[in-house]
N, C-alpha and C positions, 0 to 999 in steps of 0.2 A: 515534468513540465519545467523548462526551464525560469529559474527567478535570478532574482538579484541577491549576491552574496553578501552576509551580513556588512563586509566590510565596504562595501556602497552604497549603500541602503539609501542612508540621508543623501547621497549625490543622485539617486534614482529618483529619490522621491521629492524633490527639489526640480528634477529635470523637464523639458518642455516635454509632451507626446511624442516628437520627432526622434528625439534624443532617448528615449524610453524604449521606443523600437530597434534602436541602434543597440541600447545596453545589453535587452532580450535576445539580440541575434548575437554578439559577442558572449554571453553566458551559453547561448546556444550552441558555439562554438567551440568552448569549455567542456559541455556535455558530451558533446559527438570523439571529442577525444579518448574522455573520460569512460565512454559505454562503448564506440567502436571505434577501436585500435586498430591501424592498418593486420593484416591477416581476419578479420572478424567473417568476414566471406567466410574463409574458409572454417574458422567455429561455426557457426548457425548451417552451414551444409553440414555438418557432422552429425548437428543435434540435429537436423532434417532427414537422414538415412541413419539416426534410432527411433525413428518413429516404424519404421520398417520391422525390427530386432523383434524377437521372442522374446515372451516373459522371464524366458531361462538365459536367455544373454544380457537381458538386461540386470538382473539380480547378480549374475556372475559381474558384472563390469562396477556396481552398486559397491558390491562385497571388496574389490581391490581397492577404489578410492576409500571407502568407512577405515578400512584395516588400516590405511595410512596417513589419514588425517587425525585415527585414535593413537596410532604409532607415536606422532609427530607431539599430538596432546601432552602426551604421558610423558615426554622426554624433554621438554621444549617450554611446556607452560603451568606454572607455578601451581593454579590451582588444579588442574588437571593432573597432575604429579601426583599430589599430595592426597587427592580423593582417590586416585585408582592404585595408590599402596596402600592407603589406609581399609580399601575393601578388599584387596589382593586382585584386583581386576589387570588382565597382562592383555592390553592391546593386543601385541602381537600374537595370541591364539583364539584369535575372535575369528570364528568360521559361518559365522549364521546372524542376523541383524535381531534375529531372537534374543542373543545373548547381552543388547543392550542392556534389557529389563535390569539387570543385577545394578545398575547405576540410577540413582535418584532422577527428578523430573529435575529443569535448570529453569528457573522462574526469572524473570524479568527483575525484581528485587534484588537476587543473590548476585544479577549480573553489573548491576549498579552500584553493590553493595561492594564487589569483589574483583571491582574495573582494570586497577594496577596485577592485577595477578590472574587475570583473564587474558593477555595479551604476550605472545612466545615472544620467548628473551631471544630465542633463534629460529632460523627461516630455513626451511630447507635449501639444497642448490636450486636455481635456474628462478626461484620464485621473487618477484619485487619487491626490492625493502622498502618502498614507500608504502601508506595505508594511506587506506583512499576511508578518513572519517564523515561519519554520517549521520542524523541523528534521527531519532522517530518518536514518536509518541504512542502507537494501537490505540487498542480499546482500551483502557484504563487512561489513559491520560497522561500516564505515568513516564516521563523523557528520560530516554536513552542515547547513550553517545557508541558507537560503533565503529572499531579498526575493521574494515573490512579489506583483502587483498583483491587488488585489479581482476585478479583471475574469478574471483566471486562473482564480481559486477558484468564481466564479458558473457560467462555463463549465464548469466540470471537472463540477461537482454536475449540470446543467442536463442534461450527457449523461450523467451516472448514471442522474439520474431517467426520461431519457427509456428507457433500458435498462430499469429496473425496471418501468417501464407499459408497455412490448411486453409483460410476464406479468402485468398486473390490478394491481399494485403502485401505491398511488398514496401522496403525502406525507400523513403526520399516522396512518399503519397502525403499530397496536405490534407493535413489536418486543422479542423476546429476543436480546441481543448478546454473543456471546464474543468478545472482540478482548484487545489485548494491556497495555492499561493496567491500572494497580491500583488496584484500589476494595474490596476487605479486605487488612486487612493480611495477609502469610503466617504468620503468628506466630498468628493466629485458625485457631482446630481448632473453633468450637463453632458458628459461623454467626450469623445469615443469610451465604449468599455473594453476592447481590444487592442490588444499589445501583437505586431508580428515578430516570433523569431524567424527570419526567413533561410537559417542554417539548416534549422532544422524543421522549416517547411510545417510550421506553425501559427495559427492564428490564434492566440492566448484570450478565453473568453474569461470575463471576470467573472466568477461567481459568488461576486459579494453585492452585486450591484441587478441582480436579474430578478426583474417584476414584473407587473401587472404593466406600467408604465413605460419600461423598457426592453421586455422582449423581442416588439417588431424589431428596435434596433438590433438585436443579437441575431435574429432571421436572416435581417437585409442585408448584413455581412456575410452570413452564410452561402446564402443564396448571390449576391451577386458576384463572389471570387468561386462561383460552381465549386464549391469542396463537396469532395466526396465522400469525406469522412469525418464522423464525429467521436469525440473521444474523451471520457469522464468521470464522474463519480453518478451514480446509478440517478441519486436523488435531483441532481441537479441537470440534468439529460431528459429524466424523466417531464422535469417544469419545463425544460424549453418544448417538448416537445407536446406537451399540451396548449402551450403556446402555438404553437403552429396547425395545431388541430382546431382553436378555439377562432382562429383569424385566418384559417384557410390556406395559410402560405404550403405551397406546393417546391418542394429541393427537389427535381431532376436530376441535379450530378450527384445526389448523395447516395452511395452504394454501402455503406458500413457505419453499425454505431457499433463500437465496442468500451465497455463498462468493468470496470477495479473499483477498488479501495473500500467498497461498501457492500455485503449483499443485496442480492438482486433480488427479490419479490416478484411472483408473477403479477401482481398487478405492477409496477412498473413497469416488467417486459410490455405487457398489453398496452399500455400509456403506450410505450416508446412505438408501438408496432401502429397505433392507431394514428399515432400526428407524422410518423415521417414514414411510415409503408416501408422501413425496415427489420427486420428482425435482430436486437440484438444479441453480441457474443460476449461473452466474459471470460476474464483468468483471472486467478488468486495466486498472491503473491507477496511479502511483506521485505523489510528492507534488510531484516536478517537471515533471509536467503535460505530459510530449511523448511521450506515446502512450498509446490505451486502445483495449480491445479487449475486445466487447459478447457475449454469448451470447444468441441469437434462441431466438423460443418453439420451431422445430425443432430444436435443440442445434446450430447451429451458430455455430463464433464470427468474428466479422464485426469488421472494423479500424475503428474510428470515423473517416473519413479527412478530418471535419469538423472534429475537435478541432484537430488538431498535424497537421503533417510527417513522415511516419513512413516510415524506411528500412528494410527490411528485408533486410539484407547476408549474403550465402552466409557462412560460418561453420566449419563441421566436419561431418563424419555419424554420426550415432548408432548404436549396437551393431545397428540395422537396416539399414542403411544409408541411412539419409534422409537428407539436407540439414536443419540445424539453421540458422535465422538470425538474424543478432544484431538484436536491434531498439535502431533508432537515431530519434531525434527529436528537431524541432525547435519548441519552444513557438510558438504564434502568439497568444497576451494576456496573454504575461508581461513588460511593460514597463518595469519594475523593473531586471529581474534575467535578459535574454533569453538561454535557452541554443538554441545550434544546432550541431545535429549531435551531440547526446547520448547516449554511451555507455550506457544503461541496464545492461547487461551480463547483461541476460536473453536468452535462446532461445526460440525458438518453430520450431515444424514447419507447411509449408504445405499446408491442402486443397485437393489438386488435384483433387476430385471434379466439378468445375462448378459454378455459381451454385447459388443456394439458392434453394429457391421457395419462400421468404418474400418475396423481390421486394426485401428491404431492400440500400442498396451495400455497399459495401466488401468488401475483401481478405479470404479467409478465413483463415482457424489452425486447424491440427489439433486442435493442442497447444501448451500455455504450458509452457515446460521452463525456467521461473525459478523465484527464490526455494524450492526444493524442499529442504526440511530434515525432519532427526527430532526424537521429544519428547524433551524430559528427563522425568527422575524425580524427585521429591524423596523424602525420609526418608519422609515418610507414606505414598506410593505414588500420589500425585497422578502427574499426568502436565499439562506444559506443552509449548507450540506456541508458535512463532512470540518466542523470547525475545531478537530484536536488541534490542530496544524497551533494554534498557539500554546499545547503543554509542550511541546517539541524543546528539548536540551533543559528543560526546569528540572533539576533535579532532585530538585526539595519537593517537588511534586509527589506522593506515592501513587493516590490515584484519585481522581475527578470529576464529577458531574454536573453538569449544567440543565440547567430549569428555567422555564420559562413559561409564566402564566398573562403575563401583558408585550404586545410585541415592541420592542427597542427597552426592553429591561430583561436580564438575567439574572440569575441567584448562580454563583459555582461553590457547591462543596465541595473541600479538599480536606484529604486525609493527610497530610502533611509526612516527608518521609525525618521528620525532627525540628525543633523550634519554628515557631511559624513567626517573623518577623511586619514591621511594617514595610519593610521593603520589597517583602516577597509580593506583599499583595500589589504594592504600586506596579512593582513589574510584570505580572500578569494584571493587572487591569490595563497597563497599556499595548499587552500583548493582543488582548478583546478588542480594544479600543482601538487597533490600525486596521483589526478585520472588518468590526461591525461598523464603525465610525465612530467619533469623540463624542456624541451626543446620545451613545450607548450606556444605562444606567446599570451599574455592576455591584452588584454585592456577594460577601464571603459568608461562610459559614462552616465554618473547622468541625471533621467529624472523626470520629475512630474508626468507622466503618459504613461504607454505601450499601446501600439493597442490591439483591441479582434478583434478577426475574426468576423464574419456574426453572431453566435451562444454568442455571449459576451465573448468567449474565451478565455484565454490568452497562448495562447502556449509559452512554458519554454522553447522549444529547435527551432530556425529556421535555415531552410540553404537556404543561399541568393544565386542568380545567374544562 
């Protein structure tokens, strides 16, 4: 979703709504370079005719990129060097993705930890020496900064897009977006809550501002530019479309919800299914690029095993008794900044139902049992989804949880990753403070360790009471 880059921030947020629209389709502009590069046509029809491929061409084509991104590792980047002499691990006679196993799990910690010597001092031929850096948060809370090489970010897109054209989705379709960036201020109670990028064929929903009070508004934009598509974090899709079930509004042009960033619950499916009489779709996918995982037009979801290296390691059993497993991955066009064997720290449950007769490969998933969090509230009675988006580049961050037992007050525990300062708090409190609003009440509470749920979990959002 495109926003506004740090380095405008105050000129956005300063700016009238006209001028706000103009900045989101100029960022949008930004983006479309950034994700499709002239040739990209022809990437996304590549990764379009291996959805065709046998499981045995695709593991042969798997096995040539790993060999050569571990090649590149070992010769290229400092830390990568130094662990696979110190285990005797010889990239170059790696024959089978079994043989990872003999190299440790790469946590998010060690990558923060080990940032300067994560990154090849050399680049193969023909690849771009610029890095395209990025940062995230996940589930922990915990902020990462990321070199990642243009060729990562083309790929990554290329098998989005090809996911969304298994259901009639093709590039340049509007969309209405709720995702987690801010595009009104929260301190705005009078609206519009919608920013356009029109680059890239965007209608930017807030989802800091979406209530009881102002859902029709978020309908009546919908409904009257006929978008056909809606596109967002599960939780926050789910409210509009109870919204729309609760007041009757009927979207005609809407043909597609499709849903990231958050597991999917069947009760949200049924929400979403019940207020807009679509069925939605989802893909999994994070910003470190070593694993994603497709939903076919049968609902079932299917491992991209084109993309990344992707392990999936027994784990724990759920209050069913199922087998929960951790998904691990290993980038294979992140030349930059190669991770292998990455802790994602997400869960998934596997379909052992048998193949799918959509004919398409990969490993199925029942269930994505990641990133699963609740909203907050603010004072007005809004309700917000998916609010890591302010651990995002804190690095003194380890890892995080937010509570909430009164709406427009929070508690966040942080595990601090060394000295916790007064200034750290000031800067996340007004990292809270531009999502929820200034009259959001914040307090800290320094821990050495948060609780996981049953699953080792650590949910980022809870509401007490």
């Amino acid at each position: 979703m495109p926003a506004v880059r740090s380095g405008v921030a105050e000129l956005y947020g300063h700016a009238p709504v006209w001028a706000q629209h103009v900045l989101c389709s100029l960022e949008g502009l930004r983006l479309r370079w950034q994700r499709f590069p002239p040739g990209f046509a022809a990437r996304l029809a590549e990764a379009c005719a291996r959805s065709q491929w046998t499981a045995e061409q695709l593991a042969a084509h798997r096995l040539v990129r790993l060999r050569a991104i571990l090649v590149h590792a070992g010769r290229n980047v400092p830390y990568w060097r130094e662990l696979f002499a110190s285990l005797g691990f010889v990239p170059e006679r790696v024959q089978h993705v079994d043989e990872l196993e003999a190299l440790p799990l790469l946590t998010k910690d060690v990558v923060v930890r080990e940032a300067e010597r994560m990154r090849a001092e050399r680049l193969p031929h023909g690849i771009d020496r610029d890095a395209i850096v990025l940062q995230t948060s996940g589930t922990t809370g915990a902020g990462l900064r990321l070199h990642l090489s243009p060729d990562a970010i083309h790929e990554q897109w290329a098998v989005c897009w090809r996911y969304r054209r298994w259901h009639g989705l093709e590039p340049g379709t509007w969309c209405a977006q709720l995702g987690g960036r801010v595009i009104v201020a929260p301190e705005d109670t009078r609206g519009p809550f919608h920013r356009i990028n029109v680059v890239g064929r965007q209608v930017l929903l807030s989802s800091y501002h979406l209530g009881p009070t102002t859902a029709h508004e978020y309908l009546r934009v919908v409904k009257q530019r006929a978008l056909p598509w809606i596109h967002g974090y599960p939780s926050m899709v789910a409210a509009l479309a109870d919204a729309a079930y609760d007041h009757e509004v009927q979207l005609p042009a809407l043909r597609w919800v499709t849903l990231a960033s958050e597991s999917v619950g069947p009760a949200q499916r049924d929400r979403i299914v019940r207020g807009f009489g679509v069925v939605p779709r989802q893909h999994y996918a994070q910003l470190e690029s070593v694993a994603n995982i497709s939903e076919c037009p049968l609902g079932r979801l299917h491992v991209d095993e084109d993309h990344a290296c992707v392990e999936l390691l027994p784990h724990v059993r759920d209050a069913e008794g199922r087998m929960l497993y951790r998904i691990v991955g290993t980038s294979l066009d992140n030349w930059h900044e190669p991770l292998v064997r990455y802790d994602t720290g997400d869960l998934v449950a596997l379909d052992e139902t048998g193949p799918c007769a959509c004919g398409r490969p990969g490993r199925l998933v029942a269930e994505i049992d990641g990133r699963r969090e609740d909203l907050l509230e603010t004072k007005s009675g809004a309700v917000v989804g998916r609010i890591d988006h302010v651990f995002k580049g804190l690095e003194f961050v380890r890892e995080a949880q937010i509570r909430q037992r009164v709406p427009g007050e929070i508690a966040i525990h942080v595990v601090p990753r060394g000295p916790w300062s007064p200034a750290h708090e000031d800067r996340l409190r007004d990292e809270v403070r531009s999502r929820l609003g200034a009259d959001t009440r914040v307090t800290f509470a320094l821990e050495h360790q948060l609780p996981r749920g049953a699953a080792g979990k650590l949910r980022l959002v809870v509401r007490e009471g």
